[in-house]
C-alpha positions in Angstrom: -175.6 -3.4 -114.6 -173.9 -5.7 -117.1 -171.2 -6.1 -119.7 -171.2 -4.3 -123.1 -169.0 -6.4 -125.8 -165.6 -3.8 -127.0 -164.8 -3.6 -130.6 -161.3 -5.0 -130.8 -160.5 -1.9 -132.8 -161.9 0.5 -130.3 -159.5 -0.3 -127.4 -156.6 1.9 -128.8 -159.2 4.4 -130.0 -161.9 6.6 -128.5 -163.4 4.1 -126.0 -159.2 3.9 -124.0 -160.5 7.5 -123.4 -162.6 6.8 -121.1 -161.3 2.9 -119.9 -160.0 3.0 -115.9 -158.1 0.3 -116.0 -157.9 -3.9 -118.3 -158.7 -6.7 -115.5 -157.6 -10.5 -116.6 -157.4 -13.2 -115.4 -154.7 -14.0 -112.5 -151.8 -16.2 -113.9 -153.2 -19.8 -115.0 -151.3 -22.6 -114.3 -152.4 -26.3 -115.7 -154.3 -27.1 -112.3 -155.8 -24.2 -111.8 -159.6 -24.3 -111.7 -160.5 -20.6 -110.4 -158.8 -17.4 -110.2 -160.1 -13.8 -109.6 -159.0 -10.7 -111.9 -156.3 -8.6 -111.8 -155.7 -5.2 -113.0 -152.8 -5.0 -115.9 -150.4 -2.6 -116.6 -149.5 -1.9 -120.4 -147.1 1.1 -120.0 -150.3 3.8 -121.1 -150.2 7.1 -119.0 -154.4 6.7 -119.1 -154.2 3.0 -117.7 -152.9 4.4 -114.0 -155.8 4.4 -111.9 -154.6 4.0 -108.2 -157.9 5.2 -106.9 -159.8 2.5 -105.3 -159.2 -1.1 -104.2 -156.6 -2.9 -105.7 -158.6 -5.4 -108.8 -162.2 -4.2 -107.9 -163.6 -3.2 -110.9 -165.0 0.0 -111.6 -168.2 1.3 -114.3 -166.5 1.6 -117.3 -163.2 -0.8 -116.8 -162.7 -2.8 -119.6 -162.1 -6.9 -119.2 -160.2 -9.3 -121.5 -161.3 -12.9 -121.8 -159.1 -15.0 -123.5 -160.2 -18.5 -125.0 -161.0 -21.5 -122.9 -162.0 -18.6 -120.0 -165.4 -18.5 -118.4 -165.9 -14.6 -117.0 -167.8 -13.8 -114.1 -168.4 -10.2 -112.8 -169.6 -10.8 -109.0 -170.8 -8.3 -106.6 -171.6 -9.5 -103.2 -170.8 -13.2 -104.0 -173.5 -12.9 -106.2 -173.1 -13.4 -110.0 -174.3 -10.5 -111.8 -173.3 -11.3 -115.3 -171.0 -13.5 -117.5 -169.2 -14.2 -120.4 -167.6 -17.4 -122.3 -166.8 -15.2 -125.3 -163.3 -14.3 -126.1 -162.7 -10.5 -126.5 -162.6 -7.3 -124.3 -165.5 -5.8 -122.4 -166.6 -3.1 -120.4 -168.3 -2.4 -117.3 -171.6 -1.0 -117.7 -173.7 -0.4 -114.5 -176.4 1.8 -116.0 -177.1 -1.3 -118.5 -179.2 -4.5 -118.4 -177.2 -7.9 -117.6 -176.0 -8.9 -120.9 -176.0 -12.5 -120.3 -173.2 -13.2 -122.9 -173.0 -17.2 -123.2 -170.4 -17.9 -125.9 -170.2 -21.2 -126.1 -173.0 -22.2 -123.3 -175.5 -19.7 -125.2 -178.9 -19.8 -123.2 -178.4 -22.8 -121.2 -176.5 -21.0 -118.5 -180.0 -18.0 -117.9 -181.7 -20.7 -115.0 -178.8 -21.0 -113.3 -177.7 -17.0 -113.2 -181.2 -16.1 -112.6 -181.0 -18.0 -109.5 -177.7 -16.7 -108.4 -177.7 -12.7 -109.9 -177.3 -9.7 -107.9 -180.9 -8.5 -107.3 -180.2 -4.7 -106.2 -178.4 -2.0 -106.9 -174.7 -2.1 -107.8 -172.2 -1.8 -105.3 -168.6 -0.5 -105.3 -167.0 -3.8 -105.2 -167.6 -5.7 -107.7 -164.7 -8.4 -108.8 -164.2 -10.3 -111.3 -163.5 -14.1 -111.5 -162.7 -16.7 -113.9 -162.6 -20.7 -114.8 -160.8 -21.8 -116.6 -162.8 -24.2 -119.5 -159.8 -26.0 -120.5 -159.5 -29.6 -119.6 -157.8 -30.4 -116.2 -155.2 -32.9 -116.5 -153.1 -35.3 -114.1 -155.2 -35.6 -111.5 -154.1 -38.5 -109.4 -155.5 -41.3 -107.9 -155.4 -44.5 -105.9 -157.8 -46.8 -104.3 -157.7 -46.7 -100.8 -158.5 -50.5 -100.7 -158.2 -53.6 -103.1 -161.0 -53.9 -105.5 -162.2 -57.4 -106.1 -162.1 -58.6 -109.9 -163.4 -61.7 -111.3 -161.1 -62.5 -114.8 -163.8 -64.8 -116.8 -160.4 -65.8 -118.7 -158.9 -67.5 -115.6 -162.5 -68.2 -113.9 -160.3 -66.7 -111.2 -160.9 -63.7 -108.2 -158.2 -61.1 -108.1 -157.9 -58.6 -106.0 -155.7 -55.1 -107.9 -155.2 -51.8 -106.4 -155.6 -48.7 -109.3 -153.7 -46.0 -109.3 -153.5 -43.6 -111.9 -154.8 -40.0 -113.3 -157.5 -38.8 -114.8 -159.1 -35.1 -116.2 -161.9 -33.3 -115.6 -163.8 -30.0 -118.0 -166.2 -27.9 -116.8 -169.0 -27.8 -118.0 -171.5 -25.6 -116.6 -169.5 -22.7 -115.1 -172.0 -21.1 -113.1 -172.9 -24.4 -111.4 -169.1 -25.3 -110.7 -168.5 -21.7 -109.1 -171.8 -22.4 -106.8 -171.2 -26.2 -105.8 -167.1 -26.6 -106.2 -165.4 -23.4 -105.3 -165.1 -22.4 -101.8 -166.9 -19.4 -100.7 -164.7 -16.2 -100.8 -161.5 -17.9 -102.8 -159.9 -16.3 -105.0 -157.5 -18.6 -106.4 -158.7 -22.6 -106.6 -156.3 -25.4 -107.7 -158.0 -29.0 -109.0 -155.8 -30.6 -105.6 -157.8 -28.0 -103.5 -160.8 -29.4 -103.8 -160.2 -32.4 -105.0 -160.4 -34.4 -102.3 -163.9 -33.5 -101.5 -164.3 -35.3 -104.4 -162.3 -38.0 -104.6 -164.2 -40.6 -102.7 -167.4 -39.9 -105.4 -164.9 -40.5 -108.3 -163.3 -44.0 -106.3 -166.9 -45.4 -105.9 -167.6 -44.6 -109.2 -164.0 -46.4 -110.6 -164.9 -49.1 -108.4 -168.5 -49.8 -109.9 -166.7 -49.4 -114.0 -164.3 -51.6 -112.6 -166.5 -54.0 -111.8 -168.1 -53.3 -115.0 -165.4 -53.7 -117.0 -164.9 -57.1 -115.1 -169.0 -58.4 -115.9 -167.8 -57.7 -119.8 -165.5 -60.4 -119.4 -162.1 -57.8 -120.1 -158.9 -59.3 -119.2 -157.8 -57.8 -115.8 -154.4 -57.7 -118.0 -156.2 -55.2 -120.4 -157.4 -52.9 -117.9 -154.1 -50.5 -118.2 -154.5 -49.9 -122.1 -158.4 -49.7 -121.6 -158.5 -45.8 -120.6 -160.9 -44.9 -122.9 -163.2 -47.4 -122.5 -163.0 -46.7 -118.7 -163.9 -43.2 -119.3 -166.7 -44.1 -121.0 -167.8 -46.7 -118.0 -167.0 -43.7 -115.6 -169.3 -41.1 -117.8 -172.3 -44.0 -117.1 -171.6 -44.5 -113.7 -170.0 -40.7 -112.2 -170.9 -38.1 -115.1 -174.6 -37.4 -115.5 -174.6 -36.8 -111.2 -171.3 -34.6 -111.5 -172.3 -32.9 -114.7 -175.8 -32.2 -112.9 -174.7 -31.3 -109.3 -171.0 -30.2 -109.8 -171.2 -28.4 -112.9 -168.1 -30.6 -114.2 -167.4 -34.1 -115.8 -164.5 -36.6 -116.2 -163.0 -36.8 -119.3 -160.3 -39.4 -119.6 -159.3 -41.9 -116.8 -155.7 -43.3 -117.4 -154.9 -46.0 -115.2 -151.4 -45.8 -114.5 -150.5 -49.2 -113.0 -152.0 -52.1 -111.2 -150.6 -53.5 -108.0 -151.9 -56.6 -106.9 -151.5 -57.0 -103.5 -150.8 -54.9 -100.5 -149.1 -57.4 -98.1 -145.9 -55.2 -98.4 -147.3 -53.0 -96.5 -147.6 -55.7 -93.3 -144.2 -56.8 -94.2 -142.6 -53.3 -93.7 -144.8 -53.0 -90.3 -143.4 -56.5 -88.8 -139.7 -55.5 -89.7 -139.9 -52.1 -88.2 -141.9 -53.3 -85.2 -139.5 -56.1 -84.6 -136.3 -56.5 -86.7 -135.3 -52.8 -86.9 -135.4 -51.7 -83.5 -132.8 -48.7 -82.7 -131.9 -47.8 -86.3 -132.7 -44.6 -87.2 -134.9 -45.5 -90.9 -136.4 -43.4 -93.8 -139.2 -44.6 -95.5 -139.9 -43.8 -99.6 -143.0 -44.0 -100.4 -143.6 -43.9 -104.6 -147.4 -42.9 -104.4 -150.0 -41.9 -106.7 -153.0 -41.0 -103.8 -154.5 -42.2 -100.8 -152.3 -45.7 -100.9 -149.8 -45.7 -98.2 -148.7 -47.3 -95.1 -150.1 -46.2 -92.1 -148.5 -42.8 -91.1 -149.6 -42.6 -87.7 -148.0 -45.9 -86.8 -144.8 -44.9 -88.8 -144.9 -42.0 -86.6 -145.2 -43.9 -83.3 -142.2 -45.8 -84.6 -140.0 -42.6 -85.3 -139.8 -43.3 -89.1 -139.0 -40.7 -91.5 -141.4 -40.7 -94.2 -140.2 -39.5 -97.8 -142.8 -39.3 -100.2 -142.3 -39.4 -104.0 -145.8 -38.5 -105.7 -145.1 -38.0 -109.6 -145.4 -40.7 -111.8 -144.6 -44.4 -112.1 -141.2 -45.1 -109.7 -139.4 -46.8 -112.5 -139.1 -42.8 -114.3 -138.7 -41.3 -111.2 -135.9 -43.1 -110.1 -134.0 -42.0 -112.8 -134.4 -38.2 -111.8 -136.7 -36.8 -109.1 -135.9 -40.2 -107.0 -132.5 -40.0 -107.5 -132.2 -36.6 -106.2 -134.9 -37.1 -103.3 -132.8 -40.6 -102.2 -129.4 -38.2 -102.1 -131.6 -35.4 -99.8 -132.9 -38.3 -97.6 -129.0 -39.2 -97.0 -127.8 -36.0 -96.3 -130.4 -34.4 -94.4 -131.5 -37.8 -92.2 -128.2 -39.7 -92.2 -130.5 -43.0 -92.0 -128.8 -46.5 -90.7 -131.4 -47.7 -93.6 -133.4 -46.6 -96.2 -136.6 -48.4 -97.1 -138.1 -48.4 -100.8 -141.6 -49.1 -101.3 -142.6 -49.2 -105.1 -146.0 -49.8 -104.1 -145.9 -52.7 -107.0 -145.4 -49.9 -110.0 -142.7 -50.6 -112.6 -140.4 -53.7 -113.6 -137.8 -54.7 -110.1 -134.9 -54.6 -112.5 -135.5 -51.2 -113.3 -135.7 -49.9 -109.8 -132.6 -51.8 -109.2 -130.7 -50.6 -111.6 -132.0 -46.8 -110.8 -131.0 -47.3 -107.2 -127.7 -48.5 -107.7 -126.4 -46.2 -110.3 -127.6 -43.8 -107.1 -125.7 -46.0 -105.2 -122.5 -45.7 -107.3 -122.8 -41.7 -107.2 -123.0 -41.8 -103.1 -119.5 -43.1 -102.9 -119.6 -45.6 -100.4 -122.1 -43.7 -98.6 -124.9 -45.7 -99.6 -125.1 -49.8 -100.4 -127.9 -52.1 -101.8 -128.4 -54.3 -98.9 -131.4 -56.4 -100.5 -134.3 -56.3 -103.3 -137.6 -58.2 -102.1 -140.8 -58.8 -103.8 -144.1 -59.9 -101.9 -146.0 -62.6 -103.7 -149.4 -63.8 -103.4 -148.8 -67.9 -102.8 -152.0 -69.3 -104.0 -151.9 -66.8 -107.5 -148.4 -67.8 -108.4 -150.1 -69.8 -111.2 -152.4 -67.4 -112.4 -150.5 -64.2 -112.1 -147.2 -65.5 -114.0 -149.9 -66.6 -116.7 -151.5 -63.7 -116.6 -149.4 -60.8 -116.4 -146.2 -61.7 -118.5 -143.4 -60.1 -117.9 -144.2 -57.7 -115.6 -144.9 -60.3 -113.0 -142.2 -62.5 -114.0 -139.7 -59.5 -113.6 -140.4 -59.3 -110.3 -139.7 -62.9 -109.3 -136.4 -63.4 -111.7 -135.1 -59.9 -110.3 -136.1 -60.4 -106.4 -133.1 -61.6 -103.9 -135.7 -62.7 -101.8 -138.9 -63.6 -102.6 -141.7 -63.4 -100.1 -145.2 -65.6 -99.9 -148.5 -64.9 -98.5 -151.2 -66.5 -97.4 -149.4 -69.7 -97.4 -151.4 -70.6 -94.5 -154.2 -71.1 -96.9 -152.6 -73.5 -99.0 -152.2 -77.5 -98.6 -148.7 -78.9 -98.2 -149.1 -79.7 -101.8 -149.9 -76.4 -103.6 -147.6 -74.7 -101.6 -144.5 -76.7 -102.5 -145.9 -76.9 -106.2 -146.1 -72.7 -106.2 -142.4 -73.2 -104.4 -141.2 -74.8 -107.3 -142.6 -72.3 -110.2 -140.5 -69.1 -108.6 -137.8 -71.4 -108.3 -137.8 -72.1 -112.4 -137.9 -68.1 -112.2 -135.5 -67.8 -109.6 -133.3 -70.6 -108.7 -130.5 -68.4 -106.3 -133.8 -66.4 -104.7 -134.3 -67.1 -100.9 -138.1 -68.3 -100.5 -140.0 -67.3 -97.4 -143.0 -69.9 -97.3 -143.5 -70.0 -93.6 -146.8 -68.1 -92.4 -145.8 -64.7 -91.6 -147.7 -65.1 -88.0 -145.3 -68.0 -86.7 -142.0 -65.7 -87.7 -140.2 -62.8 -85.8 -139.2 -59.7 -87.5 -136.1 -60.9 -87.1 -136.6 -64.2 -89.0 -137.6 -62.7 -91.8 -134.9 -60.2 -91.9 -132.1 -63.1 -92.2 -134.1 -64.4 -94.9 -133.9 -60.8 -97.2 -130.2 -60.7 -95.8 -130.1 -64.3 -97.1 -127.9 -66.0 -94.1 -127.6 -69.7 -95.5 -126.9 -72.5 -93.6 -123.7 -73.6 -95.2 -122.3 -70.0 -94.4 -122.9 -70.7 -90.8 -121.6 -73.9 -90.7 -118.3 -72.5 -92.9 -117.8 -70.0 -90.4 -118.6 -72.3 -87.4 -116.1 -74.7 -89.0 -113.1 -71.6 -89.7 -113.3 -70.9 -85.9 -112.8 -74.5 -84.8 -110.3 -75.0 -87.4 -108.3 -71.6 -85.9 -108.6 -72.6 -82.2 -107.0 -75.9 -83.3 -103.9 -74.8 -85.0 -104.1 -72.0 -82.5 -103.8 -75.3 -80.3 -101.2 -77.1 -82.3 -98.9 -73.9 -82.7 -98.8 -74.2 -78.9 -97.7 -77.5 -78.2 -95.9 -77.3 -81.4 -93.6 -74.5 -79.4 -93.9 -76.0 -76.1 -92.3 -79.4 -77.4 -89.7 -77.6 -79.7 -88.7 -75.2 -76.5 -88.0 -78.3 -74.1 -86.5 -80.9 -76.7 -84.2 -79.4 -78.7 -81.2 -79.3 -76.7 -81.8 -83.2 -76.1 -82.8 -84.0 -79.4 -81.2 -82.3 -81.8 -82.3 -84.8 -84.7 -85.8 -83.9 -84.1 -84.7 -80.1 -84.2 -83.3 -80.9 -87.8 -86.6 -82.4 -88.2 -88.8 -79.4 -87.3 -86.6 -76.8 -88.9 -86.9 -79.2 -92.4 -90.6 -79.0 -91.9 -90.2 -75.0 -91.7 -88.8 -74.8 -94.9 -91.6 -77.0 -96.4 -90.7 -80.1 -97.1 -93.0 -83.0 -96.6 -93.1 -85.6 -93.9 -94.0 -89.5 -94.4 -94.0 -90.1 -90.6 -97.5 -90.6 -89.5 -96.8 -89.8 -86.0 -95.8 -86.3 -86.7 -97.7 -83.9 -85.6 -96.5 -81.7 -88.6 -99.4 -82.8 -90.4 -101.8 -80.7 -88.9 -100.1 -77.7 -90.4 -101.3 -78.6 -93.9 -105.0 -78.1 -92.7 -106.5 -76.1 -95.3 -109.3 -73.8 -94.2 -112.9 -75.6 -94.6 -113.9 -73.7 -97.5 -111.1 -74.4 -99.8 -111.0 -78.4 -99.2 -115.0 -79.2 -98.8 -118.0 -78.2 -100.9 -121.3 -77.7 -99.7 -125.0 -78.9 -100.8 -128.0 -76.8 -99.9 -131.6 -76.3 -100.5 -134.6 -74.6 -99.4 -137.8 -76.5 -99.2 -140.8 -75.9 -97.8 -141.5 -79.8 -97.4 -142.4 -81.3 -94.3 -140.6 -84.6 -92.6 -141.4 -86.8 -90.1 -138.9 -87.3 -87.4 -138.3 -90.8 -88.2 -137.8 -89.9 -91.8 -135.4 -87.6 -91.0 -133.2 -89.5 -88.5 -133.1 -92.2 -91.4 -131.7 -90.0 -94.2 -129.0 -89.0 -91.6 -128.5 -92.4 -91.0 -127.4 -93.3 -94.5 -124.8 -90.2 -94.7 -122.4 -92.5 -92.7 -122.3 -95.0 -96.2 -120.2 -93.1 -98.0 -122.9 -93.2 -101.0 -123.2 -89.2 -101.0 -119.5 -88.6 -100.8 -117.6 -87.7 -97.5 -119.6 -85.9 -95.7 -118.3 -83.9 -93.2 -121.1 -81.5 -91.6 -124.9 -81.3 -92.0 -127.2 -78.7 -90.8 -131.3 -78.3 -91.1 -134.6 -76.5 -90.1 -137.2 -77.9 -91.6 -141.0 -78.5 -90.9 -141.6 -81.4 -89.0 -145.2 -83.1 -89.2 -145.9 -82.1 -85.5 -143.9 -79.1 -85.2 -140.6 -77.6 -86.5 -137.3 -79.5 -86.7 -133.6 -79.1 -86.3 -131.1 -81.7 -86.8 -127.1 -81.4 -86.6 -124.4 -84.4 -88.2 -120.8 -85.2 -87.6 -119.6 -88.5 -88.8 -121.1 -91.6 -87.0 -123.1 -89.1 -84.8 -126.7 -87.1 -85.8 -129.1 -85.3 -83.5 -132.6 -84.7 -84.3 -134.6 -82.2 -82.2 -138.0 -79.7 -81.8 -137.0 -76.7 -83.2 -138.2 -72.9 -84.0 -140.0 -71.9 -86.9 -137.9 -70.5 -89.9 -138.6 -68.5 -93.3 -138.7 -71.9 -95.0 -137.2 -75.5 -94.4 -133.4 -75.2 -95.1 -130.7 -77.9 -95.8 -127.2 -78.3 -95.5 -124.7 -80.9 -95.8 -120.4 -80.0 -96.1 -118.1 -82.4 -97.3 -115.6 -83.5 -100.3 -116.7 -84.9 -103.2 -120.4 -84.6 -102.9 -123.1 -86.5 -105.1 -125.5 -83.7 -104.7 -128.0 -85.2 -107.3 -128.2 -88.3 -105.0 -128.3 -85.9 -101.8 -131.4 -84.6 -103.3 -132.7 -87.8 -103.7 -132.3 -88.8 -100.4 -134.0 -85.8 -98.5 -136.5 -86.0 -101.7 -136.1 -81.9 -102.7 
């Protein structure tokens, strides 16, 4: 039993007299791995067999391999012989196993003599074939950070990978025994891949690592894909190559992400901030990395997964069209983005509202926020450029981590670098554990002090002259019979001319809403103050040194616990208060000497 090689020249000749029917190879798409043979039809009266089961092969069919195609001719699930060469063949049962290598020449006799048919040959034999071509774009990402020491810095980061990488086969006989599932037919890279996947993310880990000892530049790593495929063929290749039958050919890491406390941000605001609105969730994922499904689940969140390529392109097609499906098919009160750190914020603002502008009014960009690492503010802006520094100069709100693991010192001093980046940016630097959902929502909304205290002072203003038109009418109702003079008086005032007459209660109708007469000074800070301190600087707002101060608002981090204080004129209140994002200040007035106001509170 075996294969006999066909003369090209002989398949429209004598030997199609006696052909049954030409088996290739099922359609082959980029991913495919495997794929059994199928019977073609060319139009020829003599190639109409419909005896038989359908792509069996029968003694005397004829087979086309194309290039970059590894032919096997199976009977029982056992190999009985094999081909790499391009070119037609025919089934031969009365002959020996021809054992044609092509490419692989003898190496491949061990392995088929321990997986050949051993008997007599049956009626159904098939055919199969791999495909030798490299497999590209098979993606990746590390399940957890991996830990990288930068000898540039002298500094520990922690990066998540994610990426894509290829893989050829290289012994085909091996690959069909280890890799390909018993009785498949049809095997895609993704199939299988994940069987493997955890083998080829200890082995990235470990060149990682590698890559690390040789004191590369964690900044490098993205432009070092072919010296991490050569780290990956020392570490991964000689075990896959030996016991899989294939080997990894290029590793292209696609992006770094540096830190995966977005993904306990999104938690906290679902858990506790978003309560009863109905939420999507898009994921921009290149493997394994993604917030936990099953709580997402439990939380009735929609999850819309975007899986090809770096967000920052796939906004500006597949993302756009996915984000206009998620509208009309979920009708979300919200739609969460999570970039998952890939691409520049900018261009994933930019891409969402030109989406934005196409919905109509149906959709609105509520709020951009980036997550930052507090104690590697330094380090990261240093070392990753722009791509870091995009991320703080585009955020509306920038969030900090770890700050709980910073002294008072550091912290304000990291404060203080995003704010050169980012001076109209609202700063979360309160620990994340001492905040509500809730907290931190207002801070990504950014609801500022002085807007609270603008609109606090707009209603008082409007129940005042709400007040004053009252009495205003009352007095006017009963008096002007008995004095008509004052009637004069009033109706004079109606048509807008002044009044000198102190005692005239006309006055109050030139009150000007708060807004349009008084300024406001704030700042964000996350310094602390000791109660004392703070009653002091409220103190010396009565002096008239800071202009006339009108209002003052604050939450800011006391020495023994969180403080709020309030100030009118003559009048201040300092008391324990509740944590907030960050220490906020406020002060309302007219004329306001805001560099001396900063001065005084020391921000």
């Amino acid at each position: 039993m075996g294969i006999i090689k066909a003369l090209t020249g002989a398949i429209g000749g004598g030997l199609a007299d006696s052909w049954l029917e030409v088996i290739e190879s099922a359609p082959m798409g980029d991913n495919t791995v495997f794929t059994r043979g199928i019977k073609v039809r060319k139009g020829d009266s003599r190639n109409q067999n419909t005896k038989g089961t359908a792509d069996t092969v029968s003694n005397g069919s004829i087979i086309h391999v194309y290039d970059n195609q590894f032919m096997m001719l199976v009977d029982g699930g056992k190999v009985v012989d094999y081909t790499a060469e391009p070119g037609y063949f025919k089934v031969d049962n009365s002959s020996m196993p021809s054992l044609f290598g092509g490419q692989f020449g003898d190496s491949l006799k061990e392995t088929f003599s321990r997986i050949k048919y051993g008997g007599t040959p049956s009626s159904s034999q098939k055919v199969f074939f791999i495909n030798l071509q490299e497999i590209k774009g098979i993606k990746f990402g590390t399940r957890t950070p991996i830990n990288y020491f930068d000898c540039f810095y002298n500094s520990e980061l922690f990066l998540r990978a994610h990426g894509t990488y290829s893989i050829k086969v290289t012994e085909p006989l091996k690959f069909y025994a280890e890799a390909i599932p018993r009785n498949a037919e049809s095997v895609d890279i993704n199939d299988i891949n994940e069987q493997y996947l955890n083998e080829f993310l200890e082995a990235l880990q470990a060149a990682i690592n590698q890559m690390s000892a040789d004191g590369t530049r964690i900044s490098f790593v993205t432009s070092k894909a072919r010296e991490l495929s050569k780290y990956m063929a020392n570490v991964l290749d000689e075990e896959w190559n030996q016991n899989r039958g294939m080997q990894v050919q290029s590793v292209g890491i696609g992006s770094l992400s540096y830190d995966e406390e977005s993904q306990k941000l999104i938690k906290k605001l679902i858990a506790e901030a978003y309560s009863g609105e109905k939420l999507v969730l898009i994921e921009n994922e290149f493997g394994e990395i993604n917030i936990d499904g099953g709580f997402l689940k439990e939380s009735g969140i929609e999850i819309s997964e975007m899986s090809a390529g770096c967000i920052c392109c796939s906004l500006v097609g597949d993302f756009n069209k996915a984000l206009k499906e998620v509208v009309a098919q979920f009708h979300p009160d919200r739609i969460l983005i999570e970039p998952s750190g890939v691409g520049k914020l900018s261009d994933v603002i930019v891409a969402v509202e030109r989406t934005v502008d196409e919905c109509l009014g149906e959709l609105k960009l509520n709020s951009y926020v980036t997550v930052a690492d507090a104690s590697k503010v330094k380090v990261y802006m240093k070392n990753f450029g722009e791509f870091y520094n995009n991320q703080i100069e585009a955020a509306g709100t920038i969030i900090l981590s770890r700050t709980q693991k910073l002294s008072q010192e550091k912290l304000e001093a990291a404060a203080a670098m995003l704010r050169e980046k980012n001076p109209d940016a609202a700063i979360l630097t309160t620990p994340w554990d001492e905040l509500d959902g809730k907290t931190i929502l207002s801070a990504i909304e950014k609801v500022s002090l002085s807007d609270e205290l603008l609109e606090k002072m707009r209603r008082e203003h409007e129940i005042e002259e709400a007040e004053h038109e009252h009495e205003h009418h009352h007095h006017h109702d009963h008096d002007e019979h008995d004095e008509h003079d004052e009637h004069e008086h009033h109706h004079h005032h109606h048509d807008g001319e002044e009044c000198d007459d102190p005692e005239c209660e006309c006055h109050h109708h030139h009150h000007h809403h708060a807004d349009d007469v008084f300024s406001s000074w704030g700042k964000e800070t996350p310094k602390k103050f000791s109660k004392e301190a703070l009653e002091d600087m409220l103190h010396k707002l009565d002096s008239g040194d800071y202009g006339h101060i009108l209002r003052a608002k604050g939450i800011v981090n006391g020495e023994d616990g969180w403080l709020e204080f309030d100030y009118v004129p003559e009048e201040h209140e300092v008391r324990a208060g509740h944590p907030d994002y960050t220490g906020r200040l406020c002060v309302i007035g007219a004329e306001l000497k805001e560099d001396g106001l900063a001065e005084l509170f020391g921000v």
